[in-house]
N, C-alpha and C positions, 0 to 999 in steps of 0.2 A: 365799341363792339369788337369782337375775336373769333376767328375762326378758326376750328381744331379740326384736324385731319389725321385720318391711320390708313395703312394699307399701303397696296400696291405701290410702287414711289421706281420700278426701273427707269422711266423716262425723265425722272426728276420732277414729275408731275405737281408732288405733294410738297416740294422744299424750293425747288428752283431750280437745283444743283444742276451741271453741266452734265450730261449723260457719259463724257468722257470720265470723270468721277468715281461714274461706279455708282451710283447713290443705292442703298438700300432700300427695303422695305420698312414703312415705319410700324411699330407693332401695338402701340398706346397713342392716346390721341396728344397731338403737337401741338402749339397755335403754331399759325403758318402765317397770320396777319393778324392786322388789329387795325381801327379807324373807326370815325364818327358814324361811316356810313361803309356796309361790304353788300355787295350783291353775289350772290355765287349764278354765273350765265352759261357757264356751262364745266361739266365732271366728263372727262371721255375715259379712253385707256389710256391712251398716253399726253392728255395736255388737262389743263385746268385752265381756265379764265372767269377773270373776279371784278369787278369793278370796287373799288376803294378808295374812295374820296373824291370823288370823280376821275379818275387814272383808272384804265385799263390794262390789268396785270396780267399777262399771256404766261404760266408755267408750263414746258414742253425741254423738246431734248434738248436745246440748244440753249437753255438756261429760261432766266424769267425776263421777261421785256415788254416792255410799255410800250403798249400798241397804241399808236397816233392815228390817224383820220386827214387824209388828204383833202384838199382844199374843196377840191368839185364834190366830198361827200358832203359838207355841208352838217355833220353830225356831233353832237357829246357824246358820252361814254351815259350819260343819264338816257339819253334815247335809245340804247342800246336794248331789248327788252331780253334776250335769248342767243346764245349762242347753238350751230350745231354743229356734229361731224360723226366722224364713222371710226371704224378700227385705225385708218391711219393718221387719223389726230382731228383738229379742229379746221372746218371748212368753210366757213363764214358765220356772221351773223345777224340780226332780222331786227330790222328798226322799226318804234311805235308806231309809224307810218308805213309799215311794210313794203321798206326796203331793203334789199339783200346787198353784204357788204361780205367781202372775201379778203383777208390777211395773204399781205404782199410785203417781202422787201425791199425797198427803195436805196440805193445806194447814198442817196443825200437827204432823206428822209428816217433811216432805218424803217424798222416793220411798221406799216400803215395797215389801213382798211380801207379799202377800194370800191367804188360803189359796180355793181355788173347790172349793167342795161340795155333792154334791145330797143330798136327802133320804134316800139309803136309799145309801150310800158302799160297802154292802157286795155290794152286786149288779154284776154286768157287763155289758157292752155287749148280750150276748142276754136278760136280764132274768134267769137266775137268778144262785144265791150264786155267790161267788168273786172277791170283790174283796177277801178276810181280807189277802192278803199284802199289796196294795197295787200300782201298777205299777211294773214294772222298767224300762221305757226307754218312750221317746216320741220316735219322731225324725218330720223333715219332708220329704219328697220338694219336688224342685224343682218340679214342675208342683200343690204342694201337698195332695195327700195327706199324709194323716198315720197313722202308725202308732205303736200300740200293743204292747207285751209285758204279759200281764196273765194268772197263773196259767195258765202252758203253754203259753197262745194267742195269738197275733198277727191283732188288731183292726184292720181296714182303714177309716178312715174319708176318705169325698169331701174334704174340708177341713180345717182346725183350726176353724175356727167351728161345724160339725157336731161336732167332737170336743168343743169346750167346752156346747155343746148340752146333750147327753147328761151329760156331768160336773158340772156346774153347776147344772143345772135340774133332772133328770128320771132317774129308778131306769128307764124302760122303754125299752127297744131300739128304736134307730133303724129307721129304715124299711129295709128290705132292699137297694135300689137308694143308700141312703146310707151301707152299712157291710157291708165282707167279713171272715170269719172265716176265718183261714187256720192249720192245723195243721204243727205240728213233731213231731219225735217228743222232743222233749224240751224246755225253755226256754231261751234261746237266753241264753249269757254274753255276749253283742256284737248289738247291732243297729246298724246307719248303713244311709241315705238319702243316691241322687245326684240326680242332677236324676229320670227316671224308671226308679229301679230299688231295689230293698231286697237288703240282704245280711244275713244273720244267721249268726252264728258260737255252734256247741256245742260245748261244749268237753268232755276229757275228763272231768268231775265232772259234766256234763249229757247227754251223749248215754249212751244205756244200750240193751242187751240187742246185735242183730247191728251197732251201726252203731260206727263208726272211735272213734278215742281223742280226736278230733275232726271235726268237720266242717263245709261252707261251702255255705249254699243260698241260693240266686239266684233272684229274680223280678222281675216290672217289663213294662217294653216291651221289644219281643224285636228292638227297630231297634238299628241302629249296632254289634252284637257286643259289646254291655256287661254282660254276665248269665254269663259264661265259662263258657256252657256251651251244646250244640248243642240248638236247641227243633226238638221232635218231638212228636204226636201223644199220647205214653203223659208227657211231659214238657213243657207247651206253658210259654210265659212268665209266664203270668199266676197259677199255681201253684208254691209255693218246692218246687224242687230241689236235688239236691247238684250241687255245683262237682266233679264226677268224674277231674279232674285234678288235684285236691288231697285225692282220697280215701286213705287211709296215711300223709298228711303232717302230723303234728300242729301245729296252728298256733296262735296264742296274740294274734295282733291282727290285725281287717282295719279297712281306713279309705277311705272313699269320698268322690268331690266331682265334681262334673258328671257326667260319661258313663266317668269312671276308678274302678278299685277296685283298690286292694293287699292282700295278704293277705301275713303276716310268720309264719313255721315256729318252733319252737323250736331250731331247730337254726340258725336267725337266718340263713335264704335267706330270700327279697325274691321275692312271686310278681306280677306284674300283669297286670292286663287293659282292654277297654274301648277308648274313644275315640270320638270322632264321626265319623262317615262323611259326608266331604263337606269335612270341614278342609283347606284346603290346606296347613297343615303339623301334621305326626305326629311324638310321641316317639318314635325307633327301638328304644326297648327294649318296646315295645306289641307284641302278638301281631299279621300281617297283619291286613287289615279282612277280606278273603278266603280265610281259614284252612282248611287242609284237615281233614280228619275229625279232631277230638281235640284239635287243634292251638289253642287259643280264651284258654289262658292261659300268659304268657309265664314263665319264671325268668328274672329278672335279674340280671345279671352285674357287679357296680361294681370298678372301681380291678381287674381283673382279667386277662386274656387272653384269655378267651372269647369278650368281643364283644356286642354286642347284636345283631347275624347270626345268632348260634347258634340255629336253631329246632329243638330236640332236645325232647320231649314234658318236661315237669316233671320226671317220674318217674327217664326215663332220665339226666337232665341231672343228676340228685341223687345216682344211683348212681354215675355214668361219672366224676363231678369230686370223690365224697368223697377221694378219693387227693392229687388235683393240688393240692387245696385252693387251687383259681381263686377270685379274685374275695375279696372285705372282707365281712366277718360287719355284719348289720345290727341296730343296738340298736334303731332307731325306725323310723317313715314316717309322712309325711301326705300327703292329696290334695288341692288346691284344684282349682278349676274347671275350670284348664287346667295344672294343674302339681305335679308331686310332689317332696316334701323327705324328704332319706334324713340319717340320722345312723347312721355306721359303729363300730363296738366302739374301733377308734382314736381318737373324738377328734372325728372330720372330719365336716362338712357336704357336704354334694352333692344338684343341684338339677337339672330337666329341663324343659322345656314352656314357657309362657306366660309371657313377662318383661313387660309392659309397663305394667304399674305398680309395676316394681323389686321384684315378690313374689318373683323368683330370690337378690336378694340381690349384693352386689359389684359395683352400679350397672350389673346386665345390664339393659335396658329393651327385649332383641327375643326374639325366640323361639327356644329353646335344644334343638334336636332329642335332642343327644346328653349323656350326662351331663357335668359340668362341676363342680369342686369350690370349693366357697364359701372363699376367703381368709383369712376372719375367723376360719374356726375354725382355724387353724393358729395362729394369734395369741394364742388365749386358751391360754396355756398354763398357769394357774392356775384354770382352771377346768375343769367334767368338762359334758360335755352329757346331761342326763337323759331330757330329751323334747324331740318336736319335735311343730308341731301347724299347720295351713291353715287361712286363712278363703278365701271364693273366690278372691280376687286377694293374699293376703299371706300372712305364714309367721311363726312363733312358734320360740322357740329359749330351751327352760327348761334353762339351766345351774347347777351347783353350784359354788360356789366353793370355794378352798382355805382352810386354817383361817390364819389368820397365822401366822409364822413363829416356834415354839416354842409353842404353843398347842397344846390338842388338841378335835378336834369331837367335839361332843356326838353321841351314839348315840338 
């Protein structure tokens, strides 16, 4: 496997480089690794960490370094599932058993991961039981909230320093005014954070009894139309709702970055929404800023005839085009901050939004309204593109190679 990177790169993020350096911005996509096996855990602004072979590769300013695991964490770099962090780099990260581990360095160790524990591990943020499973995801909103998934329930806390508070130190429940509790009807297979908004995604194995085969509920600030969904009174912003324009749609990945959110169907349609209100320039495939009743999440149409004009409701646009079979089936999406990366069931990259630190890729450096397909992957014809992934200003490109020539890959 290999993984290509463009974009942002001041912190040395995308290469390794020492920040002392100077390192550029990269403007076409690099490999940046290669191995039998790459996890990308986590894209921030200034750091990258990859798992690779089983080593854990920390890129940040201070170059790239193999992050070790002290003896009391008891962990590999395989049980790692997630890394998270905020504007000032990478904060820890979230083991299969939902444990939280935080990057430390050891004078006779170098950099480790450290496990942070309070006394009584098994209680939750309200003080009674229910921390036996452990957490399932931890993401970080841009204006720094931090959330929680922890046995059903989704833990709102003021900051990550309130959240290491509470985890670290202390079995009893934060103060009221520094921690919200917010109910699902089920636990959510997907949580991501934009700048201020949370999306959580239940999938058919988690939502149960009258609700859909999946589903997608939106909270946050109710500015900009980033929540794809109309706030009203009985559904105000600040409480997760369903995304009711993706309700019948079963969907299988959403992924967020500044004020955009994509949400990807099994049937491999591309839905988005979002934006900032106020940008002087807009993806045209983003739903108006001033959408009429219903109308708040867009389907996307790539490599197709439909158009990013089309403002036909989801639902209709999924029944009227099964026929025409408009538009390229999508294996992947990412969101960065101002810009989304699409990889299509063919092969092909395609890119929209924010170029100017070359995160579009094909040394685009302005801003790319309308879709545009990335070169490179026309080129790699020996190779399959598996995943694609954003940090705010760059883009991640995990491909598989072909085996050589009379060889056979191992299963």
């Amino acid at each position: 496997m290999e993984l290509y990177a463009c974009g942002f790169n001041a912190h040395g993020q995308l290469t390794g480089d020492d920040v002392l350096r100077a390192p550029e911005d990269v403007e076409y996509l690099e490999r940046i690794c290669q191995g039998d096996k790459i996890r990308v855990l986590f894209t921030g602004w200034a750091d990258t960490l990859l798992e690779v072979d089983g080593e854990l590769l920390w890129y940040t300013v201070s170059g790239r370094w193999k992050l070790g695991t002290t003896l009391e964490s008891n962990v590999t770099a395989a049980q790692i599932v997630s890394g998270f962090g905020d504007h000032s780099g990478l904060q820890g990260v979230l083991t299969a058993d939902g444990r939280v581990l935080t990057p430390r360095e050891i004078e006779s160790e170098g950099m480790v991961l450290r496990p942070v524990r309070g006394p009584n591990p098994e209680r939750g943020p309200d003080g009674k039981e229910g921390r036996d499973d452990g957490i399932q995801h931890i993401v970080i909103a841009g204006n720094g909230k931090t959330y929680i998934s922890l046995g059903g329930k989704i833990y709102e806390f003021s900051s990550l320093p309130v959240f290491f508070g509470w985890y670290g130190t202390s079995s009893d429940p934060p103060p009221s005014k520094q921690h919200l509790q917010h109910l699902l009807p089920s636990a959510p297979t997907q949580l991501v954070a934009g700048e201020t908004s949370v999306t959580a995604l239940l999938s058919s194995s988690s939502a149960e009894g009258t609700h859909p085969p999946s589903a997608v509920y939106t909270w946050g600030d109710a500015r900009h139309n980033h929540l794809g969904r109309t706030i009203t009174p009985d559904a105000p912003s600040t409480v997760p709702h369903i995304v009711h324009q993706l309700g019948g749609i079963p969907i299988r990945k959403i992924a967020t970055g500044g004020w955009m959110t994509a949400a990807l169907s099994t049937s491999d349609d591309l839905y988005l929404w979002g934006g900032r209100r106020g940008d002087a320039q807009r993806i045209r495939a983003l739903p108006a800023l001033t959408p009429m009743a219903g109308a708040e999440v867009q389907l996307v149409d790539i490599g197709g005839g439909g158009g990013d004009d089309d403002h036909r409701q989801p639902e209709e646009k999924e029944e009227e085009d099964e026929e025409d079979q408009i538009g390229l089936d999508v294996l992947d999406v990412a969101v960065g901050s101002g810009h989304v990366l699409v990889a299509t069931r063919d092969g092909r990259l395609w890119t929209a939004g924010r170029g100017q630190n070359g995160q579009l890729a094909g040394g685009r450096m302005d801003f790319q309204a309308d879709w545009a397909e990335v070169a490179w992957a026309a080129k790699k014809k020996s190779s399959r593109v598996e995943a694609v992934f954003c940090g705010p200003c760059s883009s991640f490109v995990l491909v598989r190679t072909a085996p050589a020539s009379g060889s056979v890959e191992s299963q």
